[in-house]
C-alpha positions in Angstrom: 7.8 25.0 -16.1 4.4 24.3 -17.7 1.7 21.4 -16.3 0.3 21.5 -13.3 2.2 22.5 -10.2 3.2 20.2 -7.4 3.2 21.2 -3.7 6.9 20.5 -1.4 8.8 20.8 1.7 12.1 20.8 0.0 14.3 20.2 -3.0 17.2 17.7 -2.6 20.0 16.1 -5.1 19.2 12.5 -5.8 21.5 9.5 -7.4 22.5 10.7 -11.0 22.7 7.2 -12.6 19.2 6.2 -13.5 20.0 2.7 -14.0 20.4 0.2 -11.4 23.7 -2.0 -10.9 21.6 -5.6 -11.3 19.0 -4.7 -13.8 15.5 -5.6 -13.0 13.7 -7.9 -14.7 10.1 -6.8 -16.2 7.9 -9.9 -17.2 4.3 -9.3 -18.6 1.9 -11.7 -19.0 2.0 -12.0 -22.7 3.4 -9.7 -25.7 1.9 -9.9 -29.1 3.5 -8.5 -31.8 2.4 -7.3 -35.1 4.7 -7.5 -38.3 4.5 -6.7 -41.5 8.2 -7.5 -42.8 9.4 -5.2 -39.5 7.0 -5.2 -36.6 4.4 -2.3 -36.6 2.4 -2.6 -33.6 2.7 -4.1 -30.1 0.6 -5.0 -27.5 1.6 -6.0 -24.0 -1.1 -8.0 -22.3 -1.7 -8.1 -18.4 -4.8 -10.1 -16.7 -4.8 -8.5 -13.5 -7.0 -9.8 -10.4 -6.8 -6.6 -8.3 -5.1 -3.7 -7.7 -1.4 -3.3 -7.2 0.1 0.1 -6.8 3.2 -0.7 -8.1 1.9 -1.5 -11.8 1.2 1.9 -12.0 4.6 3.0 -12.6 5.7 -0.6 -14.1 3.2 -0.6 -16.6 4.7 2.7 -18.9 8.1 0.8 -18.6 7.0 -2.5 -20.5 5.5 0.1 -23.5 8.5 2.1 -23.4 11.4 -0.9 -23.3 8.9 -2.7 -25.8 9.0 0.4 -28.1 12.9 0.5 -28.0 13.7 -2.9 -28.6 11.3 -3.3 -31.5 10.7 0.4 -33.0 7.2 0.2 -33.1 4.4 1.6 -31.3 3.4 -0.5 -28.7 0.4 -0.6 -25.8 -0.6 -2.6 -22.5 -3.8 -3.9 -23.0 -4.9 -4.6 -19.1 -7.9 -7.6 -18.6 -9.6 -8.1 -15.6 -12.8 -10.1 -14.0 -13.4 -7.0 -11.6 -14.9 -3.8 -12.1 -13.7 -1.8 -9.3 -10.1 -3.3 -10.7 -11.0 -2.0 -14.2 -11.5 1.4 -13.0 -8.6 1.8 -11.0 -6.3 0.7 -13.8 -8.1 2.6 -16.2 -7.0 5.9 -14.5 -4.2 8.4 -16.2 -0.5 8.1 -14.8 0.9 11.5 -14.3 4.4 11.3 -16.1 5.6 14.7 -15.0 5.4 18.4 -16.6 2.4 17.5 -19.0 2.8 14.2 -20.5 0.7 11.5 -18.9 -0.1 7.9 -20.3 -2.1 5.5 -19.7 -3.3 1.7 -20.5 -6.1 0.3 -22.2 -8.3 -1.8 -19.7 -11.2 -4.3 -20.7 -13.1 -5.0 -17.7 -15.6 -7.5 -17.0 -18.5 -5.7 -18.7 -16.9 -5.1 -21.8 -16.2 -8.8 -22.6 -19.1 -11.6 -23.2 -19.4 -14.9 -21.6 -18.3 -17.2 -24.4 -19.6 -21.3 -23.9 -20.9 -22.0 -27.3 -17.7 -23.6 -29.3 -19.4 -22.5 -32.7 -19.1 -18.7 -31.8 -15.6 -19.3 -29.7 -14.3 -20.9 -33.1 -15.6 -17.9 -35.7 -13.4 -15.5 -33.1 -10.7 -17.7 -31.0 -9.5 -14.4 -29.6 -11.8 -12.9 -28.2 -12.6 -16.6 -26.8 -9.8 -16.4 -24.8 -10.5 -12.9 -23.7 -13.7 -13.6 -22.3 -11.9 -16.4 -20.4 -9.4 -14.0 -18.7 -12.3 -11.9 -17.7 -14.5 -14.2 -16.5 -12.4 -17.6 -15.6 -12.3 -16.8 -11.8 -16.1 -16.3 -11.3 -17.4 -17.8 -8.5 -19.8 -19.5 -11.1 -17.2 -22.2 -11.6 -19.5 -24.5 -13.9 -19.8 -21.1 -16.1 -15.7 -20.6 -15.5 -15.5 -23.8 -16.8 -17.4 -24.0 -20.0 -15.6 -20.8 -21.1 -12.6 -22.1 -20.5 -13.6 -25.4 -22.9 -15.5 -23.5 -25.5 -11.5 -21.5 -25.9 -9.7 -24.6 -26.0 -12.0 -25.7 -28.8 -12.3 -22.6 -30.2 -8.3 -22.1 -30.5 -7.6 -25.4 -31.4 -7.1 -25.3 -35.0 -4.5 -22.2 -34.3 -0.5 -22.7 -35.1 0.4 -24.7 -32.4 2.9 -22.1 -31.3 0.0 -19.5 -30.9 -2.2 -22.6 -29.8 0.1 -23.4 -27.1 0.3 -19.8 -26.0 -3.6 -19.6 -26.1 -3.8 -22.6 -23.5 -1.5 -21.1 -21.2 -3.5 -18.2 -21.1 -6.6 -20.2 -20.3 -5.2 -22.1 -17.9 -3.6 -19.5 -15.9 -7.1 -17.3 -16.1 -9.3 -20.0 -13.9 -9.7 -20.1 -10.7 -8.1 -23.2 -8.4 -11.6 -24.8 -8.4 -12.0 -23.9 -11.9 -8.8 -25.3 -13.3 -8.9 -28.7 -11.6 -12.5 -29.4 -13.3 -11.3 -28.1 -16.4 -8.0 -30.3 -16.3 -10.4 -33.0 -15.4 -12.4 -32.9 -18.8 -11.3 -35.2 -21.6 -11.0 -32.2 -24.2 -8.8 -30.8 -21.9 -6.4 -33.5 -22.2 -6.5 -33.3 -26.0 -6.3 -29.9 -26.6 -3.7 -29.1 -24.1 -1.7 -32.5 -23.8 1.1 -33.5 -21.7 3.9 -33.0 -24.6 2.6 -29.7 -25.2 3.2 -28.9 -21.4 6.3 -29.6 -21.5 7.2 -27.7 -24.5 5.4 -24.7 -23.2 7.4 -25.3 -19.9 10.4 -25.4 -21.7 9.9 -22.7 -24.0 9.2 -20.7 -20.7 12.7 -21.9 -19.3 15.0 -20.8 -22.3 13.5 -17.0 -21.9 14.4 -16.6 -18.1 17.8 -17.8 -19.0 18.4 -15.6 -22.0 16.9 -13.0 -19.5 19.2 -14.1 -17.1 22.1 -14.1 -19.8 21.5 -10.2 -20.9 21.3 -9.1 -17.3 25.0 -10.8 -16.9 26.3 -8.9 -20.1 24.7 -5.9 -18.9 26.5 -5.9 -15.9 29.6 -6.2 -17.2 29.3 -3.8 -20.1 27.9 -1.3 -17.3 30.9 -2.0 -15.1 34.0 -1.6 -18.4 34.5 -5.4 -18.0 36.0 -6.1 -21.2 33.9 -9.2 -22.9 35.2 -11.4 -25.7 33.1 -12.7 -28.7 33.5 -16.1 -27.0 33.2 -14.9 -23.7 29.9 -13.8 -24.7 28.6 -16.5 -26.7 29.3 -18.9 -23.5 27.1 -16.8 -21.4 24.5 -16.6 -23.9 24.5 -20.0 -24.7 24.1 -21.0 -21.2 21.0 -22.4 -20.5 21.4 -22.9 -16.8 19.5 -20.6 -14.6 21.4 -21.3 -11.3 24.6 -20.9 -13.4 23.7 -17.7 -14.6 22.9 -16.7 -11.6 25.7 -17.0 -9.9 27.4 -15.6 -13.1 25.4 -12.3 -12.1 26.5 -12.0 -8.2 30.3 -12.9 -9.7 29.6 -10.3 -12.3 29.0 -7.2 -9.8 32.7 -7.5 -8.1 34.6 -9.1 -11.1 37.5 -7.6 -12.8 37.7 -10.1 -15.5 35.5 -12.2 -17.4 37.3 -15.6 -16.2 36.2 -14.6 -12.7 32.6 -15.7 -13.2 34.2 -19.3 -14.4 35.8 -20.0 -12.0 
């Protein structure tokens, strides 16, 4: 075989069956898609604070599953506030044989410090980048008026992107950070209450429908037979801890009715 060759003490049959018996679930920070009538181009977006060994090998799975579901090219686009971070995820992930991959990583130095509103409005996205990569400096006061130059910068968005922008700019501060930005009165407005709780639910309805396809999956991997109705219940569940139970019911059942009863 061609690539480069790897060193061993022995050779040994593994498990066949690459998938596993409860699926696991993948979750990225945020996936944007690109359409033009069909979607064309993904990106998968993870903010991450440090490094973690086990993104390495999770990271080609969210571009791979992300290219089958939607047929389109897609890449992970990783952010973070730390340099030595940004080089480490920045390195190539040997695939086996010779194909490698790996993601595209901003790190702190390649992103401004955005506080003037004026420049965060003319380019809300990049607004919201430069929060990601900066919101948990110890400079909380500078945290801080990136964070508010985004929010005003992104506020005249769709709200459904809006909403999604907020998140995003919340979840990039620091404890210290947040709390003084939650504390401002523009933070109220541009991120109120009502849109919490939409984002929240939002949120809510995709770990169920996560929750729901893990349960089908199960079943279809197991020959459960499952009826049109059957699954339209499951799908139409929006009950976490009921579809959850529905999966531990679905690994011994032998019947759909089993997981209602």
């Amino acid at each position: 075989m061609g690539g480069r060759s790897r060193e061993f003490t022995e050779a040994r049959l593994a498990e066949a069956s690459l998938s596993d018996l409860l699926p696991t679930e993948y979750r990225a920070d945020a996936v944007i898609l690109f359409v033009d009538r069909k979607p064309v181009f993904g990106v998968i977006l993870e903010a991450q604070l440090r490094e973690d060994p086990d993104k390495r090998f999770v990271w080609p799975v969210y571009a791979m599953s992300a290219r089958a579901r939607y047929r389109c090219p897609f890449v992970v686009l990783v952010v973070t506030p730390d340099a030595d971070t940004a080089r480490w995820a920045a390195k190539t992930v040997d695939l086996g044989v010779d194909c490698t991959w790996r993601p595209l990583v901003v790190g702190p130095e390649g992103i401004p410090i955005i506080t003037d509103i004026e420049i965060a409005s003319r380019d809300p996205h990049l607004a919201v980048l430069s929060v990601m990569a900066h919101g948990r400096d110890d400079d909380v006061e500078t945290a801080v008026a990136v964070a508010a130059a985004a929010a005003a910068g992104t506020a005249e968005l769709p709200e459904p992107f809006r909403m999604l922008c907020f998140a995003l700019i919340e979840s990039s501060l620091g404890d210290s950070a947040r709390k003084s930005f939650e504390m401002l009165p523009h933070g109220v407005q541009f991120f109120s209450e009502r849109q919490r709780q939409y984002f929240a639910q939002g949120e809510a309805k995709g770990k169920a429908e996560g929750k729901a396809q893990s349960v089908l999956r199960v079943l279809e991997r197991r020959g459960v037979v499952v009826s049109n109705d059957h699954r339209e219940r499951i799908l139409a569940c929006s009950d976490v801890a009921m579809l959850e139970c529905w999966l531990d019911a679905a690994v011994v059942a032998t019947r759909v009715d089993e997981l209602f009863g």
